[in-house]
C-alpha beads as a LAMMPS data file, in Angstrom:
LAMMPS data file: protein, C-alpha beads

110 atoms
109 bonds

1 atom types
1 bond types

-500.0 500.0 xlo xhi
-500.0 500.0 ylo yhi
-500.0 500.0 zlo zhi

Masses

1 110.0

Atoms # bond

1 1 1 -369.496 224.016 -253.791
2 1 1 -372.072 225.907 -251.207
3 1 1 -369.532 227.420 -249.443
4 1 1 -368.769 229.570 -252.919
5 1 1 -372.427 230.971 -252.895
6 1 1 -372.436 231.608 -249.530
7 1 1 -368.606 233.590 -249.473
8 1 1 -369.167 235.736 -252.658
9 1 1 -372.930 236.651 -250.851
10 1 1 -371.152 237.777 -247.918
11 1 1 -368.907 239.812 -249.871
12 1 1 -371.514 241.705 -251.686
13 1 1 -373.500 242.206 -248.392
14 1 1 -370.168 243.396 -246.809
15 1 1 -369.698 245.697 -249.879
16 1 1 -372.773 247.641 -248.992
17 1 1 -371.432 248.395 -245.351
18 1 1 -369.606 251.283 -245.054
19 1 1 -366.287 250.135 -243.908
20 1 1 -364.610 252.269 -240.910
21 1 1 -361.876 254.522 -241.242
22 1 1 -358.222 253.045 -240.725
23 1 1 -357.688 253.948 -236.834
24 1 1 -355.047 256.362 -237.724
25 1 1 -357.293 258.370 -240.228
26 1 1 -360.161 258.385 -237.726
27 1 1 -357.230 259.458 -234.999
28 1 1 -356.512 262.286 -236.729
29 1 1 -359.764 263.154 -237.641
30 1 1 -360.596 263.637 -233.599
31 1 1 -357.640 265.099 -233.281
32 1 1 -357.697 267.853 -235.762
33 1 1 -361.065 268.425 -236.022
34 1 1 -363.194 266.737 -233.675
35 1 1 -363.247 269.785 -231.312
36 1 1 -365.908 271.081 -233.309
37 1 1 -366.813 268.695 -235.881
38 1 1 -368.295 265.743 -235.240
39 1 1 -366.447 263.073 -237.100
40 1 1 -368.582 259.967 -237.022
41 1 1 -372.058 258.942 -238.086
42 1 1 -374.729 260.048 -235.984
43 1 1 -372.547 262.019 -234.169
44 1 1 -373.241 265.542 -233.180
45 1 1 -371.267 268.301 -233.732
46 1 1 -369.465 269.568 -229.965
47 1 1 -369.860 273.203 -231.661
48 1 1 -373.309 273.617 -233.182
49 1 1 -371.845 276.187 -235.512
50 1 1 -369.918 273.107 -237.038
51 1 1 -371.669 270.367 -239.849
52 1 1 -370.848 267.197 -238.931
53 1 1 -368.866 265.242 -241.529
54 1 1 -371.864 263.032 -242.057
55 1 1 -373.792 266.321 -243.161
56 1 1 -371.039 267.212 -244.993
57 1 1 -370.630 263.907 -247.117
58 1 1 -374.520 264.097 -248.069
59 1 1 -374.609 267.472 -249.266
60 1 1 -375.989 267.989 -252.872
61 1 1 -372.881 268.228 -255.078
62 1 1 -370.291 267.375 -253.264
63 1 1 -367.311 265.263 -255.096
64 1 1 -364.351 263.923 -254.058
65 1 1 -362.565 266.770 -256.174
66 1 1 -364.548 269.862 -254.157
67 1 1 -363.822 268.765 -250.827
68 1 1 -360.484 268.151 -251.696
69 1 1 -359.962 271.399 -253.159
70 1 1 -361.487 273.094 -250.655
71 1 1 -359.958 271.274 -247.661
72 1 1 -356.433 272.077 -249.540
73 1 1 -357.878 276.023 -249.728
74 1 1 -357.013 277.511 -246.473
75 1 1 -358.540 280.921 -247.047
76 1 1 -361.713 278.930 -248.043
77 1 1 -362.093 277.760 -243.631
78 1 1 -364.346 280.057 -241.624
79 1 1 -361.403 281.932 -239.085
80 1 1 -362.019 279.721 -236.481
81 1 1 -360.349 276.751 -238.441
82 1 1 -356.941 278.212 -238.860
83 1 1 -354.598 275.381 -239.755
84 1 1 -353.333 273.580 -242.965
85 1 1 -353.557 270.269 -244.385
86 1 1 -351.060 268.336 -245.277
87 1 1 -351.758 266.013 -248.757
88 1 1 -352.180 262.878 -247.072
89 1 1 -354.333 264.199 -244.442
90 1 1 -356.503 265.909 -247.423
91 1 1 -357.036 262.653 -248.701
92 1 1 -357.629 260.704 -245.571
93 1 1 -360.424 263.324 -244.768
94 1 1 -361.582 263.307 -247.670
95 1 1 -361.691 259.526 -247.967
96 1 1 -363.055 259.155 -244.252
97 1 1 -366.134 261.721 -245.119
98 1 1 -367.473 260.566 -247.883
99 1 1 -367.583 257.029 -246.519
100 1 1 -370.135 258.691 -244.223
101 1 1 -372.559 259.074 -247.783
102 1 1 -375.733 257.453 -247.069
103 1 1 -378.491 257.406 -249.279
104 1 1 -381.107 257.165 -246.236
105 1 1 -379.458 260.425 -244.813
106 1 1 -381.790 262.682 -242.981
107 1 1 -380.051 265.853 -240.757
108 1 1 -380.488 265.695 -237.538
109 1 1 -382.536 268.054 -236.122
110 1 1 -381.177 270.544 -233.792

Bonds

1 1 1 2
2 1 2 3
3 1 3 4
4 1 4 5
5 1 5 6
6 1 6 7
7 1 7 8
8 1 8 9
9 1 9 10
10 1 10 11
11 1 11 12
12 1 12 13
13 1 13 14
14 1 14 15
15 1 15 16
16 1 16 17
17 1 17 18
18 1 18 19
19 1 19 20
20 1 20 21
21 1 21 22
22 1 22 23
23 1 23 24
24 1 24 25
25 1 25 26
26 1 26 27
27 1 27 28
28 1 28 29
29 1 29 30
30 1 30 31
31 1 31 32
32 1 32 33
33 1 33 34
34 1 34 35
35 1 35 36
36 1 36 37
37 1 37 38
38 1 38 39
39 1 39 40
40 1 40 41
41 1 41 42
42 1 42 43
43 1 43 44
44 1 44 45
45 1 45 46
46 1 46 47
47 1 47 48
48 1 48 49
49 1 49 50
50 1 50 51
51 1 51 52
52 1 52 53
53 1 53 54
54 1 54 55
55 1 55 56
56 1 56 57
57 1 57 58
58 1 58 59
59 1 59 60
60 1 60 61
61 1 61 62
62 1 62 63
63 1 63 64
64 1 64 65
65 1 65 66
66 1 66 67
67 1 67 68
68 1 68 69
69 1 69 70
70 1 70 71
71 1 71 72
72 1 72 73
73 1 73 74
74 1 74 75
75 1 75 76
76 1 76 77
77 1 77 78
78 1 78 79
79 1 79 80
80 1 80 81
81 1 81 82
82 1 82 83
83 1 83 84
84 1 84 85
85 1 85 86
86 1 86 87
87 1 87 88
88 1 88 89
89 1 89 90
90 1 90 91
91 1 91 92
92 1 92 93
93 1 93 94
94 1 94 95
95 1 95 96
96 1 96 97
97 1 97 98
98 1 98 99
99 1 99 100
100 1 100 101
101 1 101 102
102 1 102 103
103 1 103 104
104 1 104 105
105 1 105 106
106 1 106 107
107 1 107 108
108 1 108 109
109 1 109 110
């Protein structure tokens, strides 16, 4: 009967972790857009001009619904990220940066 307590607690503490990206998500994410972003916590950026997706997950505002709209918006990307999305990279992305929300964020300072 301990070994209940004990598994569901580990399951909550677990819960509170923020689980990695499936390797193929976080593949792609280097891939596509690692060049200049930089695509895992505590990362920094390669091009300074470029938020990493940790600053992007913990800006004020942001849902699930804006990124995705504006990661499906081409003409929305500064000219220097000229490429599309497909839908089920849009929702990888999208899925992989906003398991970068932390409420303890702070930006790094540059």
């Amino acid at each position: 009967m301990t070994a209940l307590p004990l598994a569901v607690g580990a399951l909550l503490v677990a819960g509170c972790e923020t689980a990695p990206p499936p390797p193929d998500t976080l593949a792609f994410a280097q891939a596509a857009c690692g060049g200049c972003h930089a695509v895992e916590a505590y990362d920094l950026s390669p091009e300074p001009a470029a938020p990493a997706f940790a600053e992007i997950a913990n800006r004020e505002g942001l849902t699930e619904a804006t990124l995705a709209t504006w990661l499906r918006d081409a003409h929305n990307y500064p000219e220097a990220m000229d490429f599309t999305l497909e839908g089920h990279h849009i929702e990888a992305l999208v899925a992989h940066i906003l398991a970068l929300r932390r409420a303890d964020y702070r930006p790094p300072i540059s």
